[in-house]
C-alpha positions in Angstrom: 47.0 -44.0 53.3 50.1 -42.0 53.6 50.7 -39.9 56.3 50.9 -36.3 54.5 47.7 -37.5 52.7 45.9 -38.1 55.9 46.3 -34.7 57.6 46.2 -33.2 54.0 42.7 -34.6 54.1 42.0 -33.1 57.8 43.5 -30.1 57.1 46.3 -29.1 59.4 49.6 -29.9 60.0 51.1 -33.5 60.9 50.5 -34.1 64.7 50.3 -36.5 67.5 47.9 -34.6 69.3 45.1 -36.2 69.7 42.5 -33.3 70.7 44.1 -31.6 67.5 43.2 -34.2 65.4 39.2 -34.1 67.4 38.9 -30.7 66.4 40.3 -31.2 62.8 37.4 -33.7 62.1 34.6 -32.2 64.4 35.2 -29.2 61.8 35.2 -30.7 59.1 32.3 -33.4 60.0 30.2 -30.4 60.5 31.1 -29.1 56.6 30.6 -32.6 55.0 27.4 -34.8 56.4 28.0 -38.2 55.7 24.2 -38.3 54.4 24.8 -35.5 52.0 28.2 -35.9 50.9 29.1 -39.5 51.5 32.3 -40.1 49.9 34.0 -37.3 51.0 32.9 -37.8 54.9 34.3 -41.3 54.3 37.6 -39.8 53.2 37.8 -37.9 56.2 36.5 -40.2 58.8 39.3 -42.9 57.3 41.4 -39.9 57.7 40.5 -40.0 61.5 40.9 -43.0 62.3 44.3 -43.1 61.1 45.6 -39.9 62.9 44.5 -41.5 66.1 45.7 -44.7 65.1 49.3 -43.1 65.0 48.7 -40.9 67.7 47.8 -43.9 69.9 51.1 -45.6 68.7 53.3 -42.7 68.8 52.1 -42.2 72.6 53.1 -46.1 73.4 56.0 -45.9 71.8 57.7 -42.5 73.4 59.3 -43.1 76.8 59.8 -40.2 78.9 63.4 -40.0 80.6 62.4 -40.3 84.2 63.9 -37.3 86.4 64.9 -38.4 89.7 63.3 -36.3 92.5 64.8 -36.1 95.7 61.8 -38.4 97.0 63.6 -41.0 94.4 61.0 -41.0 91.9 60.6 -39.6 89.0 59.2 -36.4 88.7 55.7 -36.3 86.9 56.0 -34.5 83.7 53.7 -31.1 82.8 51.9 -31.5 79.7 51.4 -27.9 78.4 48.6 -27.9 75.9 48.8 -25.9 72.5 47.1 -22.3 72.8 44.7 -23.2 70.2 43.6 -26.0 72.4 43.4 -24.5 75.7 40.6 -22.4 75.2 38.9 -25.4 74.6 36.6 -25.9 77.9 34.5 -28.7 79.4 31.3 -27.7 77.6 33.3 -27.2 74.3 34.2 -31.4 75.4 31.3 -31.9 75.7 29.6 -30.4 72.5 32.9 -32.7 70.6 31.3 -36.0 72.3 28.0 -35.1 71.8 29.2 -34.2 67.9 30.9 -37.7 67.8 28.0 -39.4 69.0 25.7 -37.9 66.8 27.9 -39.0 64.2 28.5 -42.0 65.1 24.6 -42.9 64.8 24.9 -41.1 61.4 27.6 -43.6 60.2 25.6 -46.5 61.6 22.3 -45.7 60.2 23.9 -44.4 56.8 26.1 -48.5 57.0 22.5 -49.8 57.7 21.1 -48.0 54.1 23.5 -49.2 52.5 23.1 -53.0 53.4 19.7 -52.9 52.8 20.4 -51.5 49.3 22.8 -53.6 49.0 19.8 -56.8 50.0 17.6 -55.1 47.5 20.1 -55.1 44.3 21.1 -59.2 45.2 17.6 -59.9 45.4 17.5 -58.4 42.1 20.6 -59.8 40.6 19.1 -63.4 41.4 15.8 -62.8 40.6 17.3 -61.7 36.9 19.2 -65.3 37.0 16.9 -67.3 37.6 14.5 -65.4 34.8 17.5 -66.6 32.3 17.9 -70.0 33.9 14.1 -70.4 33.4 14.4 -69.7 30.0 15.9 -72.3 29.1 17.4 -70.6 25.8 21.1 -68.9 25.1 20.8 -65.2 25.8 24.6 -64.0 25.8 23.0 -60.0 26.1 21.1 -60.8 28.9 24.0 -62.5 30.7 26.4 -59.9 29.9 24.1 -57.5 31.6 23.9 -59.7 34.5 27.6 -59.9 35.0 28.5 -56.0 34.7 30.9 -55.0 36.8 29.1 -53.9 39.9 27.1 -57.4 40.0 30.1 -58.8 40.0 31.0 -56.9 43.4 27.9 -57.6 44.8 28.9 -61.3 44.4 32.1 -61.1 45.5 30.8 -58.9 48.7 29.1 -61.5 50.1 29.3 -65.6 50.7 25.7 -65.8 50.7 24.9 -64.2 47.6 27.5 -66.4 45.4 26.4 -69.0 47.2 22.4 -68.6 46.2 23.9 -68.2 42.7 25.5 -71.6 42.9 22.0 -73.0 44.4 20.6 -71.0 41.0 22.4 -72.8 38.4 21.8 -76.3 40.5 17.9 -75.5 39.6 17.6 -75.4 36.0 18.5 -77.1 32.8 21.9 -75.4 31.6 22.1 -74.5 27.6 25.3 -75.7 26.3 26.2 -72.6 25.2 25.1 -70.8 28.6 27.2 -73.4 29.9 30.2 -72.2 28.5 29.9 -68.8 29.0 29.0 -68.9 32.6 32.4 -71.1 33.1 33.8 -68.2 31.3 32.6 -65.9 33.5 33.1 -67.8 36.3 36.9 -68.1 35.6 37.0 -64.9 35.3 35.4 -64.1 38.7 38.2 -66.8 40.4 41.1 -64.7 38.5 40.0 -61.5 39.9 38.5 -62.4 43.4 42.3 -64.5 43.6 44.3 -61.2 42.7 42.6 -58.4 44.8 43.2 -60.5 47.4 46.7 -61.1 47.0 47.0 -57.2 46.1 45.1 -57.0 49.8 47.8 -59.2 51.5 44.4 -60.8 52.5 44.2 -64.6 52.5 40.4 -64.7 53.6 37.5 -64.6 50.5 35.0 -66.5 49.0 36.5 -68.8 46.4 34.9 -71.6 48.4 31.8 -70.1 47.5 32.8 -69.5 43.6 34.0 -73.0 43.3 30.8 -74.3 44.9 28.8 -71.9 42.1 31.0 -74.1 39.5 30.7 -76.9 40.9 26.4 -77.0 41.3 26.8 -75.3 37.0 28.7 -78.5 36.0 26.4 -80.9 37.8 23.5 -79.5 36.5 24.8 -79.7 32.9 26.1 -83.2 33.5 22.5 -84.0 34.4 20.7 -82.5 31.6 23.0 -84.3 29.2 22.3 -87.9 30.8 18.7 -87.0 31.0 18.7 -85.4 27.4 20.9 -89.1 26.2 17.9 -90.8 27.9 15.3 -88.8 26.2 17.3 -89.6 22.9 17.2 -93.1 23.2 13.4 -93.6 24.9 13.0 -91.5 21.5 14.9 -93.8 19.1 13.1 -96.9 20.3 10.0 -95.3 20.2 11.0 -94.3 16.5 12.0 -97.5 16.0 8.6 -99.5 17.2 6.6 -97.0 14.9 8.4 -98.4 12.1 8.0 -101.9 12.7 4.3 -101.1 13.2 3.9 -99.5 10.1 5.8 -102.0 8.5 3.8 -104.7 9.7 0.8 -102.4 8.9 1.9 -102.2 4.9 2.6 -105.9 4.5 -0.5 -106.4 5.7 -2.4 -103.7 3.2 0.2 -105.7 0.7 -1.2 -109.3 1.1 -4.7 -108.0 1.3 -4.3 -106.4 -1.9 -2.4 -109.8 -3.5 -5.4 -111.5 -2.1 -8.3 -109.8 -3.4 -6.2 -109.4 -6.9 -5.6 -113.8 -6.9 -9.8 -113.8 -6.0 -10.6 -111.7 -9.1 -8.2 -113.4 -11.5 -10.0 -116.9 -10.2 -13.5 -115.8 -10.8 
């Protein structure tokens, strides 16, 4: 985020004040609850964290002159606080930390919702799979609606969910033609999981996990088509034994027939 848009976003000027910045976001955090108006207390709070961030860096990297004193050291420099924050007393301190606080439980509770419904939608997602899976039939609708862009997200936001897909498709016999469009898909997932993360500058991810999800849908289809080759040729002989039964069966009906017509042309 750039720097004019972070203090754009906490409205006031650029500083590296830090109790300016704590005042900036205590009034604005009271304006914008994080439960009410989620996106735009996330804006801010990134907004934050960034001011201090610099604030923090811009106080480590500044190196007072020292002044030598005639004791030989250097003379402690008098920080002079801005007039807007000097009337800012110990109880107003301590109303900020008891603002941050509350906050802060406000963030961590609001983080907690979110994984939960974030628990509830995967449990959906697969639960919707394995419905398909079960089926056993093509249904390119149904998978189309199961890889919509969020799902896709969902996957990607966690290695245990993409992994559970992988132990999905291990489960059930693959159609041929769900086959090919979930390595479609899948592709698909590899190209974009690979790019956002080189867009991130972030080597980490979960193409393990996506390459495990391919690798559990091939097996599975490579063992329904042995089983279905066996099927075909337990079938074939069995085909092929009802023949000669019947064939036996006809000759037979055929000499009894010769036989009884040789008995009536005798007598």
């Amino acid at each position: 985020m750039a720097r004019e848009d972070i203090f754009r976003l906490l409205e006031i000027e650029p500083t590296d004040d830090k109790k300016a910045i704590k005042k900036a976001y205590a009034r604005l955090v009271r304006q914008y609850h994080p439960e009410e108006q989620p996106e735009k207390w996330k804006e801010i709070h990134d907004a934050y964290e960034a001011a201090l961030a610099m604030a923090e860096h811009f106080s480590q990297a500044v190196i007072t002159p020292a002044k030598e004193s005639g004791s030989g050291l250097p003379e402690t420099e008098t920080v002079v606080e801005s007039p807007e924050l000097a009337g800012i007393n110990s109880d107003g301190a301590e109303e900020l930390d008891s603002l941050f606080e509350t906050v802060g439980e406000l963030s961590a509770r609001q983080r907690e919702v979110r994984r939960e419904e974030q628990r509830q939608a995967a449990e959906k997602l697969m639960q919707d799979i394995q419905e398909l899976l079960a089926d056993g039939l093509f249904d390119p609708v149904g998978w189309e609606e199961v890889f919509r862009p969020d799902n896709i997200e969902l996957l990607l936001s966690n290695k245990e969910y993409m992994h559970r897909f992988g132990d999905c498709l291990a489960k059930y016999k693959i159609h041929a033609k769900t086959w090919q469009l979930l390595k479609e898909k899948l592709d698909e997932i590899s190209q974009y999981h690979r790019s956002r993360s080189e867009a991130e500058e972030n080597g980490s991810g979960i193409q393990g996990e996506i390459d495990y999800a391919e690798r559990k849908m091939n097996a599975a289809r490579y063992a329904n088509v042995g089983k279905q080759a066996k099927a075909d040729v337990a079938s074939g002989k069995r085909k092929r034994l009802l023949y000669a039964i019947a064939g036996v069966m006809a000759g037979v009906v055929i000499m009894t027939f010769a036989l009884i017509a040789v008995l009536a042309l005798m007598y």
